[in-house]
TORKOLRO-587278 format. One line per field, with one value per residue (C-alpha): residue number from 0; residue in three letters; x, y, z. Coordinates in pm, 1 decimal. Each point is the difference from the previous one (the first is absolute). Layout:
// residues N
sevo <- (NUM  ...)
drendren <- (ALA  ...)
c1 <- (X  ...)
c2 <- (Y  ...)
c3 <- (Z  ...)
//
This chain:
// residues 502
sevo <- (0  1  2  3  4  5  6  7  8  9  10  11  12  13  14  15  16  17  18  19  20  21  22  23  24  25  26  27  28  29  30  31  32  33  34  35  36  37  38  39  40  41  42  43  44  45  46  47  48  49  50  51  52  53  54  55  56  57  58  59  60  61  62  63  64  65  66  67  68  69  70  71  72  73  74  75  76  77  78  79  80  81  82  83  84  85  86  87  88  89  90  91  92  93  94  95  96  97  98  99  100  101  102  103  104  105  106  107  108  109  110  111  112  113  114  115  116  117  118  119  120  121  122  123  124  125  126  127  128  129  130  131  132  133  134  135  136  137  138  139  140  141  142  143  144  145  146  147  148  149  150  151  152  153  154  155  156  157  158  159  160  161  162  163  164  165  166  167  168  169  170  171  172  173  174  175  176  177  178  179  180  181  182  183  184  185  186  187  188  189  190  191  192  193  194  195  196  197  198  199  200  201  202  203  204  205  206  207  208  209  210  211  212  213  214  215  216  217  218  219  220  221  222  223  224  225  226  227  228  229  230  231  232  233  234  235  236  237  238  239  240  241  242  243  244  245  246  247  248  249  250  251  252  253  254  255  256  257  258  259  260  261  262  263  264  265  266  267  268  269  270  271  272  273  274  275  276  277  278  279  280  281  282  283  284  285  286  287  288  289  290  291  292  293  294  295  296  297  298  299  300  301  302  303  304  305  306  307  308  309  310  311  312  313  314  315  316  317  318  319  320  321  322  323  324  325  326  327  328  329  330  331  332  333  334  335  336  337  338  339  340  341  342  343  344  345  346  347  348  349  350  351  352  353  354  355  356  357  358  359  360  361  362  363  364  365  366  367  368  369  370  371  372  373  374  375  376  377  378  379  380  381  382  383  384  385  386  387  388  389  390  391  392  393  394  395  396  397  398  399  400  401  402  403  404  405  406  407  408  409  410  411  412  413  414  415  416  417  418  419  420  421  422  423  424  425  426  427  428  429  430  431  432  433  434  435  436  437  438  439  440  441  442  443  444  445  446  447  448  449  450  451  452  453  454  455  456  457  458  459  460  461  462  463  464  465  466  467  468  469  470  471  472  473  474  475  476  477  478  479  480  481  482  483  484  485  486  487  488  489  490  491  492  493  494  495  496  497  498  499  500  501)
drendren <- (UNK  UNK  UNK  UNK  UNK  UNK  UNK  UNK  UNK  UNK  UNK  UNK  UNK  UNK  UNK  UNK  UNK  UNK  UNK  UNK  UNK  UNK  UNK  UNK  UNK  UNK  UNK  UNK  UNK  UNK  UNK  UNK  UNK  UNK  UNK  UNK  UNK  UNK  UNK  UNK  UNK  UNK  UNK  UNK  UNK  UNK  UNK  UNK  UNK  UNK  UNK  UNK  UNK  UNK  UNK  UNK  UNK  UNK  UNK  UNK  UNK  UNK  UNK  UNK  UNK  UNK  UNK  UNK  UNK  UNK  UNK  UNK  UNK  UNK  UNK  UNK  UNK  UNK  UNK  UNK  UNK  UNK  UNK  UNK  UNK  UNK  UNK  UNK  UNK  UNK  UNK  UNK  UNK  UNK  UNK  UNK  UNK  UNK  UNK  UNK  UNK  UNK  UNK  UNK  UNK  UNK  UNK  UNK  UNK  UNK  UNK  UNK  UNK  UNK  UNK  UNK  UNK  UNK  UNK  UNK  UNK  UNK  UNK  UNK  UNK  UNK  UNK  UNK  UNK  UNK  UNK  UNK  UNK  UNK  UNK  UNK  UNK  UNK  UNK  UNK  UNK  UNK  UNK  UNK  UNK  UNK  UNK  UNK  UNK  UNK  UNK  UNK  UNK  UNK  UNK  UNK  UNK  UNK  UNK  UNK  UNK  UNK  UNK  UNK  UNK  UNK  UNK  UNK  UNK  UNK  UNK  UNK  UNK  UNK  UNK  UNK  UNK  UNK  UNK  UNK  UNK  UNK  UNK  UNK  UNK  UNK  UNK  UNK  UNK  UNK  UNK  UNK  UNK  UNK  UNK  UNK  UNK  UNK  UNK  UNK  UNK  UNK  UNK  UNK  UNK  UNK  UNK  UNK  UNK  UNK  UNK  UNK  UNK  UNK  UNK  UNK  UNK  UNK  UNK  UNK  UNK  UNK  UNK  UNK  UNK  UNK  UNK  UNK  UNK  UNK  UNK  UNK  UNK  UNK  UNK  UNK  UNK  UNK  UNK  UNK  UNK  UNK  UNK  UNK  UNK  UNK  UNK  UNK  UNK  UNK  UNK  UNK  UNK  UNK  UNK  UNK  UNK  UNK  UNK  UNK  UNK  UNK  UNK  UNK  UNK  UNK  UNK  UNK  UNK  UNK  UNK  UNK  UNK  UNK  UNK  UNK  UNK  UNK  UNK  UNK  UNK  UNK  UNK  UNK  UNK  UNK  UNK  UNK  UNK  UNK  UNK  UNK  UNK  UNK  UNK  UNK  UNK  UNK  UNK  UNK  UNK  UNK  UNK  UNK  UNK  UNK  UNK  UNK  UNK  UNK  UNK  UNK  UNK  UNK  UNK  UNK  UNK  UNK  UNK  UNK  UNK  UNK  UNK  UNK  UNK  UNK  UNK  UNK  UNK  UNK  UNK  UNK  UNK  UNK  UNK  UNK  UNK  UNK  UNK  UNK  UNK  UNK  UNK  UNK  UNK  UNK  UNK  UNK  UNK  UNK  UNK  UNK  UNK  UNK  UNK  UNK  UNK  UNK  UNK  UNK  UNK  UNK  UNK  UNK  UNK  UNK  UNK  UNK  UNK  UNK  UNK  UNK  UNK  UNK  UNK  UNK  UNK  UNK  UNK  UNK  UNK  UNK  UNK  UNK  UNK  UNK  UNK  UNK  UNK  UNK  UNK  UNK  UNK  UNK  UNK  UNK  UNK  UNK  UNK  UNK  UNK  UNK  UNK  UNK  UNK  UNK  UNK  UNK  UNK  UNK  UNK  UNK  UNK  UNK  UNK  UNK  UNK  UNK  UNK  UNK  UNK  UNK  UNK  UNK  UNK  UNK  UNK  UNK  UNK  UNK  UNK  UNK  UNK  UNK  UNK  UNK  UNK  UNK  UNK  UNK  UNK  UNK  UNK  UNK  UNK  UNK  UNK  UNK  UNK  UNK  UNK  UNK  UNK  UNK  UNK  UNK  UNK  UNK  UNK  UNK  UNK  UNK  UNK  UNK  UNK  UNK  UNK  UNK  UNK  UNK  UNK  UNK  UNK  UNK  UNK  UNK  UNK  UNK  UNK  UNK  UNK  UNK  UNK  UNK  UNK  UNK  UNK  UNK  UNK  UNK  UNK  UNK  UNK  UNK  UNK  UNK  UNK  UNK  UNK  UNK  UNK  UNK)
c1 <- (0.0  106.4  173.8  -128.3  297.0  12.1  238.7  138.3  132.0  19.1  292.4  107.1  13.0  -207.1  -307.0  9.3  -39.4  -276.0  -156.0  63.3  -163.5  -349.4  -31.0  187.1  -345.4  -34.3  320.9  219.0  356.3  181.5  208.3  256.6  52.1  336.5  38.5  -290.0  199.4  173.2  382.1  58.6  -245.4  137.2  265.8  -255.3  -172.5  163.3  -214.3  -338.6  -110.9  59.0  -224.4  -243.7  -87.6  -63.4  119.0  195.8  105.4  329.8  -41.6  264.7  -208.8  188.0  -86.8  5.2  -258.1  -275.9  195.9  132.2  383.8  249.0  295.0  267.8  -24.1  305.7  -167.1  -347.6  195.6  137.7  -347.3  -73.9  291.6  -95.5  -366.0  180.4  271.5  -39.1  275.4  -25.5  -112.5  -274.4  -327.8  -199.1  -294.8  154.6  -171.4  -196.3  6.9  269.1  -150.4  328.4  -44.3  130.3  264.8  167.6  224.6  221.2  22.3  99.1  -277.1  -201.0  162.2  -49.3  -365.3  14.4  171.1  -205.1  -329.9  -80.8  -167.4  66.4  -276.7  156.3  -175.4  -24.8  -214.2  -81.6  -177.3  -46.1  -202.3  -1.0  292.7  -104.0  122.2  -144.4  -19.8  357.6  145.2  -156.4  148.3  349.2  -16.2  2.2  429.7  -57.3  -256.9  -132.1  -30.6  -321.3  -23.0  -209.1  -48.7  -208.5  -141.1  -199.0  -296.4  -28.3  -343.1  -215.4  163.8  284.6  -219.3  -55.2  298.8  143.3  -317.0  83.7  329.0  -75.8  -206.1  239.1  259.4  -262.1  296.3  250.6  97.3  -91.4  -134.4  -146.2  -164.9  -138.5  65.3  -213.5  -349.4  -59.6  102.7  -160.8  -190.4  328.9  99.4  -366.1  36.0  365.8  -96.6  -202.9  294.1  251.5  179.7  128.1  -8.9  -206.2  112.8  -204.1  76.1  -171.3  -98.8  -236.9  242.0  119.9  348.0  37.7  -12.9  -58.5  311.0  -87.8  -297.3  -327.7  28.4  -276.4  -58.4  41.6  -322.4  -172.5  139.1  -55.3  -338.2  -204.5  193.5  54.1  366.8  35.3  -280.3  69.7  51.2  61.6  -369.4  -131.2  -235.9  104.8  -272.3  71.0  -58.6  131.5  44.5  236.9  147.0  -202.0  176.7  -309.7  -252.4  -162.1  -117.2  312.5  -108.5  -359.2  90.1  267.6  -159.8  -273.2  182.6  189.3  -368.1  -109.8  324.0  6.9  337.1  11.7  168.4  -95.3  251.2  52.9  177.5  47.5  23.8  101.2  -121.6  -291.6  142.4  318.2  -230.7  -233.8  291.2  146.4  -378.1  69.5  404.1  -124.7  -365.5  -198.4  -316.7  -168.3  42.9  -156.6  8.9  68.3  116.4  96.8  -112.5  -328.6  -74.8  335.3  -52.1  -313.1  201.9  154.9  -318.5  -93.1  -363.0  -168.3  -327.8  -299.4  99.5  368.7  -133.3  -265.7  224.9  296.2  225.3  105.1  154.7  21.1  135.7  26.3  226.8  -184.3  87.8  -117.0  166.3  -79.8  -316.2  -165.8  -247.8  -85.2  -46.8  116.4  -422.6  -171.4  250.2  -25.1  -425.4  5.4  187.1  -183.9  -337.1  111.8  169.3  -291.6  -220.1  -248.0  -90.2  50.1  123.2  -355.8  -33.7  442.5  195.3  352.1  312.8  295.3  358.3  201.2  -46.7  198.8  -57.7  -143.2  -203.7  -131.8  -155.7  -87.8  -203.3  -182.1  -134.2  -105.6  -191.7  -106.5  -116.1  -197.8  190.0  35.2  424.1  220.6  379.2  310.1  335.5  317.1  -53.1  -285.4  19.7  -24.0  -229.9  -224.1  1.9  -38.3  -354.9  -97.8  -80.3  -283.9  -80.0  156.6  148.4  350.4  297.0  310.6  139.7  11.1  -254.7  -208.8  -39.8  -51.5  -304.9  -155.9  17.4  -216.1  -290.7  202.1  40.3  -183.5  318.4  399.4  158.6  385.6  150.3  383.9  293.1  15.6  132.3  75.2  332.6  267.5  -158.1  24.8  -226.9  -278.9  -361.9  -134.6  -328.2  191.7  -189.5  -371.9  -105.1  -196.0  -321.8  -10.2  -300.6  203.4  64.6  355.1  192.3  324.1  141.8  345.4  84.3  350.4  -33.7  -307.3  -82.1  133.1  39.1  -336.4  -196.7  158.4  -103.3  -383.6  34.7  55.9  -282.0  -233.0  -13.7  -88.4  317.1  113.0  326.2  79.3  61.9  -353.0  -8.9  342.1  -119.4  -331.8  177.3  232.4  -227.7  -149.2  368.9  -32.8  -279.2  159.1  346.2  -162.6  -325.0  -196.8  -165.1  191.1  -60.0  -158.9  112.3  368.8  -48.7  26.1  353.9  166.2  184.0  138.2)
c2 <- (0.0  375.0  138.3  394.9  241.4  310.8  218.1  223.2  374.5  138.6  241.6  -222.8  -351.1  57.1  198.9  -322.3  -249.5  225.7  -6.1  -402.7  -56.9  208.5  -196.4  -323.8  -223.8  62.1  -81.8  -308.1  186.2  340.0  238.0  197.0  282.6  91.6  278.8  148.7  5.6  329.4  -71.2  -53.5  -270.3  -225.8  -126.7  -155.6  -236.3  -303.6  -71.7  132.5  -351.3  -137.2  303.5  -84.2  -341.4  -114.7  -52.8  329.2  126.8  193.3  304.2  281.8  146.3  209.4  327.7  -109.7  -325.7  244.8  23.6  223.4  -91.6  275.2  -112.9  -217.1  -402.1  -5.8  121.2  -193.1  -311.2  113.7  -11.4  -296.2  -189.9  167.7  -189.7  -311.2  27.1  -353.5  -182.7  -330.4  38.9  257.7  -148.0  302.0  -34.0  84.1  168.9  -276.1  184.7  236.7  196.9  82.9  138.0  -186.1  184.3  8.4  -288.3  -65.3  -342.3  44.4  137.4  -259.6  -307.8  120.8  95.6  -381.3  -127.9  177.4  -161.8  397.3  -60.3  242.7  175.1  74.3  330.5  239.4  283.5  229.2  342.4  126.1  -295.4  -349.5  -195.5  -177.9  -380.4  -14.2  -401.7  9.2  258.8  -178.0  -389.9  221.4  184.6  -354.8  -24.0  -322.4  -267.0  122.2  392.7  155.3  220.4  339.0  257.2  301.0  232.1  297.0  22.6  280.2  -197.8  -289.2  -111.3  -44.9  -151.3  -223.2  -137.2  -40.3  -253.5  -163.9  -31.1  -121.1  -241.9  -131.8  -52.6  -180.5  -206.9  203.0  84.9  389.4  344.4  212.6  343.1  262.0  394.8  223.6  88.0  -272.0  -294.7  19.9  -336.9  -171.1  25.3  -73.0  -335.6  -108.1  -326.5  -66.8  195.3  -265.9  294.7  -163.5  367.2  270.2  366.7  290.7  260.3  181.0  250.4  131.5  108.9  352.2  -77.7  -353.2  106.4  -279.0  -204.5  7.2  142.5  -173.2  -157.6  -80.7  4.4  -392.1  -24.3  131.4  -296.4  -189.6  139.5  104.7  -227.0  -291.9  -67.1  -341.0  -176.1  86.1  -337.7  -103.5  -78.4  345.3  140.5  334.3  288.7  355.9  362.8  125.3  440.2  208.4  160.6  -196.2  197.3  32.9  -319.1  -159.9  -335.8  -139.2  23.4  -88.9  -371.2  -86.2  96.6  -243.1  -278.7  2.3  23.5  -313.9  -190.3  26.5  -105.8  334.9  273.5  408.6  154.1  389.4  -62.0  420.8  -22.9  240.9  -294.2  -180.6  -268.8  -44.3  -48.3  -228.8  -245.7  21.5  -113.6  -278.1  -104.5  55.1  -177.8  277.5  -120.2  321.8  373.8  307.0  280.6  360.1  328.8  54.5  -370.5  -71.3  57.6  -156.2  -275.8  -128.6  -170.2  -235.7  -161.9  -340.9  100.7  293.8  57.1  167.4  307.6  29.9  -27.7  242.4  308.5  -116.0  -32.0  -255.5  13.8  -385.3  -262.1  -377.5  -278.5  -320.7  -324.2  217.5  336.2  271.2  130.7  388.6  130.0  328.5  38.4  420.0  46.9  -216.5  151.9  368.9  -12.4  -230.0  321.4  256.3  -95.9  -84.4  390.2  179.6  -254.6  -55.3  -301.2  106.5  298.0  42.8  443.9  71.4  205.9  -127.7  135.3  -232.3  126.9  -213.0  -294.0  -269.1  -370.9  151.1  219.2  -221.8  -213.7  314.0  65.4  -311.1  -38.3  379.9  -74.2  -365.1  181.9  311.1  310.0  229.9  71.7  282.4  -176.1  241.6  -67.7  162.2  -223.9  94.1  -268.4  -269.1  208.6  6.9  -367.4  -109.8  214.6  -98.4  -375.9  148.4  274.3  244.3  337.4  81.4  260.3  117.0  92.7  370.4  272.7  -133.7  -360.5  221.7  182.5  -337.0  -152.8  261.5  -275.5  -294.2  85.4  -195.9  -304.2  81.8  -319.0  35.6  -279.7  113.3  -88.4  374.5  53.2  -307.8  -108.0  35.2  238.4  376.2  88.2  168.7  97.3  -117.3  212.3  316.4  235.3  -81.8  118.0  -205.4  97.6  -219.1  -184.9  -266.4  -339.1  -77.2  -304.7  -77.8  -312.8  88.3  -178.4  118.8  255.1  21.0  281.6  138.3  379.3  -28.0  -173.2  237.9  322.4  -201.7  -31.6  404.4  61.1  -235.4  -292.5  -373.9  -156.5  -348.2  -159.7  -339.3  -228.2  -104.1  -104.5  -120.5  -256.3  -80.5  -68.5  -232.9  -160.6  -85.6  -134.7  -223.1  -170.4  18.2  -173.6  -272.3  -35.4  42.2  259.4  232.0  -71.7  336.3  -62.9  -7.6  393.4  49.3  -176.4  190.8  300.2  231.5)
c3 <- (0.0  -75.3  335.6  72.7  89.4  128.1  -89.3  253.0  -46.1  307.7  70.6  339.8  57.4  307.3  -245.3  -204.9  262.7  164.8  -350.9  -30.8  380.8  -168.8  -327.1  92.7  -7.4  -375.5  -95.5  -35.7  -103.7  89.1  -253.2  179.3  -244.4  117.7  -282.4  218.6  332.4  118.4  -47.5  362.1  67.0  -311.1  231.7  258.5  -281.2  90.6  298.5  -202.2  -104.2  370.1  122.8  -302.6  113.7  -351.6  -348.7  -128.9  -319.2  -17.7  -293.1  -69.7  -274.5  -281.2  -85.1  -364.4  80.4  210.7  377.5  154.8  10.4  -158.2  148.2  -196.1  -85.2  235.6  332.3  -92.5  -27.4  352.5  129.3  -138.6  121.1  388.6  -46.3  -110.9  250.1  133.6  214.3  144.2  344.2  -135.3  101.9  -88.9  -232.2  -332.9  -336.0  -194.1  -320.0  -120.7  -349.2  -149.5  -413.4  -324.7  -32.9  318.7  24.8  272.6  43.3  382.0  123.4  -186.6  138.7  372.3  -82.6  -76.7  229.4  317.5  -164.2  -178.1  -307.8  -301.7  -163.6  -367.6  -81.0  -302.8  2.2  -293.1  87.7  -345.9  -164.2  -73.3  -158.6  -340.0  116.9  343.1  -36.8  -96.5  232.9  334.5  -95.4  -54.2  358.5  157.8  114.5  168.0  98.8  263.7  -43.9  -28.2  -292.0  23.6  -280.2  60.3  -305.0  -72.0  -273.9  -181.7  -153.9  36.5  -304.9  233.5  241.7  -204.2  -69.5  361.1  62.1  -323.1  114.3  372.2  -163.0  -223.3  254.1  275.8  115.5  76.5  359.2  -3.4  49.0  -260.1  38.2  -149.8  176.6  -50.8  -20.7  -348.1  175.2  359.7  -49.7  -23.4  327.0  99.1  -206.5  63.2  70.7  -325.7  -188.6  136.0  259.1  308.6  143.8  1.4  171.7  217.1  167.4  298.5  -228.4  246.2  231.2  -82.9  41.4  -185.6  -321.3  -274.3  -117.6  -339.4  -202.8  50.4  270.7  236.2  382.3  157.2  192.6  -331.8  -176.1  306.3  141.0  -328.5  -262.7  205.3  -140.6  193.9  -145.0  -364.1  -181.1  -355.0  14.3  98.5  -239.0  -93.7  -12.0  -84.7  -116.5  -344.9  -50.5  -45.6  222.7  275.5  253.3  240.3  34.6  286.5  -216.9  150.8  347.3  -61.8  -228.1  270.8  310.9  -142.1  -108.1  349.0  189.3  -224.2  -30.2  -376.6  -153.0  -220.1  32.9  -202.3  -151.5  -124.8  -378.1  -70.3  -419.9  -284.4  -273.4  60.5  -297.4  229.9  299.1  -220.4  -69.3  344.7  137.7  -231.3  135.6  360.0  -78.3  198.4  94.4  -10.9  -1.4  87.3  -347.7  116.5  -151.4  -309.9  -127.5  54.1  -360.3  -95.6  142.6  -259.7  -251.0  203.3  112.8  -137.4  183.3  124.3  167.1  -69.7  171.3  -153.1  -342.2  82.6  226.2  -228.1  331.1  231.9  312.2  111.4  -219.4  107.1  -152.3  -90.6  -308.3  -251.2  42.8  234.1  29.3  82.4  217.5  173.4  348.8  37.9  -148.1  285.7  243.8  -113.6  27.5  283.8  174.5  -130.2  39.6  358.2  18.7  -111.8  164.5  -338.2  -150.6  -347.6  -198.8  -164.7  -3.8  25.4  -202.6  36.0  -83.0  -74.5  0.5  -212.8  -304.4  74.7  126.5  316.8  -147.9  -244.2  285.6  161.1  -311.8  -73.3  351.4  42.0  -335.0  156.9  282.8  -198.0  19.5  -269.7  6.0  -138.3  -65.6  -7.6  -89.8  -107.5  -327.5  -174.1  -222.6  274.2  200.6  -300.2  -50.9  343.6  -29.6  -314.4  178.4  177.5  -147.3  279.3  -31.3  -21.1  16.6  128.8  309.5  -111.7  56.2  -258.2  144.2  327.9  -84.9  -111.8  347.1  132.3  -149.6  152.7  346.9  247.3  -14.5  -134.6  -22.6  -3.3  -214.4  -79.8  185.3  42.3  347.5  100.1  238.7  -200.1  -280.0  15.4  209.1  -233.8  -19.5  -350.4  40.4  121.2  -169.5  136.8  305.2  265.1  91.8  298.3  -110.6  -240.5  131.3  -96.8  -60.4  -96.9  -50.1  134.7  321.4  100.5  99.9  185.5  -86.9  -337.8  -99.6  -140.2  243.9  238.9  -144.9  -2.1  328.7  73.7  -217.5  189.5  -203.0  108.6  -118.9  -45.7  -116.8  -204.6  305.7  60.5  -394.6  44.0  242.9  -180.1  -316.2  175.1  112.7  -357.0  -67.8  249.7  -147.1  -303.0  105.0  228.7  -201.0  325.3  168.0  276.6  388.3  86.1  407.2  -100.2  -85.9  372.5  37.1  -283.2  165.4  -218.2)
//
């Protein structure tokens, strides 16, 4: 089984084993980041794995690799040789791995490694991209029989996603590590033990001063706790959600929290994208199971399908897509979820008598759309692309503009319900108002699908004008539902709402 490590970057040996005594329950191995240490407390590393009480990596990292170490080859060796520094009569626990790179060779420090019972980790790291002969360049790391070869890389793409999979899988029996840095490549250190990785590195990245070892690195009990790292087999159907750049969802927490309540051997991913073709064929090398469709590519996502419902033929988006013998197949579960959580906001049992505005004329909207028109409200649709705007309205016969003063002075028609679709404000977007230039009355009931934040610059500026107001998380957590059924083909337990804490 894949062995969880945290990395640790504290500035004293005493910060790191403080840190180490907090998260040791989650974790099987320790990184001492030496290249972290203040200069002074390198020379007391000797006695760390003793004061550790279990199995300890020795790291120097290199400037040049992604540490922290300016200093000369010459003094790091130094170091290395005073965590080594084994005599005879020495019964102190000693350093079961030592991660020394390719091209440091110095045979001496090797053969006492060796000789003390230190295993070598035989790394490469590339912080630019992703070599072109991964397969190739991990079976060449390997020195000797026993060394445990590591290479570490950093997408620029899900192209080169892609290819680091394809290249774990091709080399299933070989004794290694292999990782992706970076925001891309997350899932692999979610999944080391279906990629083949012996190892898979956190960092208390939750602690202000423990700063991640490398880029994209998560927090142990979150691998632990929410993605329950231990009990990740070979077997473990793989779930996820597909977008781009997926840098704020909560389906994560919702899939796993369930799976742990009813012991389900499955585990939900977050697989951030910039090609949904590169993520198509990666579902297919990592045999995903199913997988929640987000921004940009719930449109994108239609020729793929060997099926689609009803509803995705109908709206022309899908958001849930689930892998059976005959391909992969569509539905849409953001329409249920959006009027289940209106209806419930404005506390009506239809739409029959609203004028609705939507903002926005993407997948979202588009299921926005067909169940306002399901529903029987008359709808205005503005967009910054009239062309889509105007197509989007043409399916039911709704009005449509721009968001400019024109598409303004329309809404004063469409005004009882605004229905934010765009990932305009959302975490990690600038923080913008698409519907800056109309003024709340105060009357308007206002909902915006945005979750993170809570409240957006536009649902905020509602709220001062007296709005009712509601975000996306209720309809995040009705739609999920819906996937639910959709993965497991049966309906979801309504009582295990109240043991989901998010």
């Amino acid at each position: 089984m894949a062995k969880l490590c945290l990395c640790l970057t504290g500035k004293t040996i005493q910060r790191d084993l403080e840190i180490l005594e907090k998260y040791r329950k989650y974790v099987d191995i320790a990184e001492l980041r030496v290249d972290c240490l203040a200069p002074d407390e390198r020379f007391l590393i000797r006695r760390f794995p003793e004061q550790a009480k279990l199995p300890v990596i020795l790291t120097i990292r290199r400037n040049i690799d992604g540490g922290n170490f300016t200093g000369g080859e010459g003094a790091r060796i130094r170091l290395f040789s005073q965590g080594l520094a084994f005599a005879e009569a020495d019964r102190r626990r000693n350093f079961a791995y030592v991660d020394i790179e390719e091209d440091l060779n110095v045979p001496s420090l090797e053969d006492a490694a060796r000789t003390f019972g230190t295993r070598i980790i035989r790394s490469y790291h590339n912080i630019k991209g992703v070599d072109e002969d991964i397969p190739g360049h991990l079976r060449s790391l390997r020195r000797v029989g026993d060394e445990l070869v590591k290479m570490a890389v950093t997408p620029q793409s899900s192209a080169d996603v892609l290819r680091v999979v394809r290249a774990a899988k091709a080399t299933s029996g070989l004794d290694k590590i292999l990782l992706c840095m970076g925001h891309f490549g997350g899932f692999t250190r979610i999944l080391a033990e279906q990629l083949g990785s012996r190892i898979s590195f956190s960092s208390a990245t939750k602690e202000p001063d423990m700063p991640a070892a490398a880029p994209g690195q998560l927090d142990p009990r979150e691998l632990a706790e929410l993605y329950r790292f231990r009990k990740i087999t070979e077997n473990t159907k793989i779930y996820g959600v597909v977008g781009y750049p997926l840098k704020v969802t909560d389906s994560p927490r919702f899939f796993n929290t369930i799976f742990g309540i009813e012991d389900t051997d499955a585990v939900y991913v977050p697989f951030p994208s910039d090609s949904i073709d590169a993520f198509m064929k990666l579902a297919s090398v990592l045999e995903l199971a199913g997988v929640s469709v987000t921004v940009p590519y719930k449109e994108e996502i239609l020729p793929y399908l060997a099926r689609e419902s009803d509803l995705v033929e109908s709206i022309g988006a899908c958001n849930t897509i689930v892998r059976d013998p005959q391909g992969w197949s569509g539905a849409n579960t953001d329409a249920m979820g959006f009027s289940d959580s209106l209806l419930e906001f404005i506390q009506k049992k239809n739409l029959k008598g609203q004028k609705i505005t939507i903002i926005g004329a993407g997948g979202a909207a588009r299921a926005v759309a067909a169940e306002v028109h399901r529903l029987g409200a008359r709808a205005l649709i503005l967009n910054r692309s009239p062309q889509r705007a105007r197509d989007l309205a043409a399916l039911y016969k709704f009005s449509w503009g721009t968001l400019d003063n024109r598409g303004v002075e329309l809404m004063g028609k469409f005004s009882n319900i605004i229905i934010q679709t765009t990932p305009a404000g959302m975490e990690g977007n600038p923080a913008r108002d698409p519907l800056e230039l109309y003024s709340f009355s105060g009357k308007e009931a206002v909902m915006d699908l945005v979750y993170q934040p809570e409240v957006t610059p536009f649902l905020k500026r509602a709220t001062a004008a007296g709005c009712p107001i509601r975000n996306g998380y209720d309809m995040l957590i009705r739609q999920a539902r819906y996937q639910y059924t959709q993965f497991f083909k049966k309906e979801f337990p309504p009582q295990l709402l109240s043991r989901v804490k998010f």
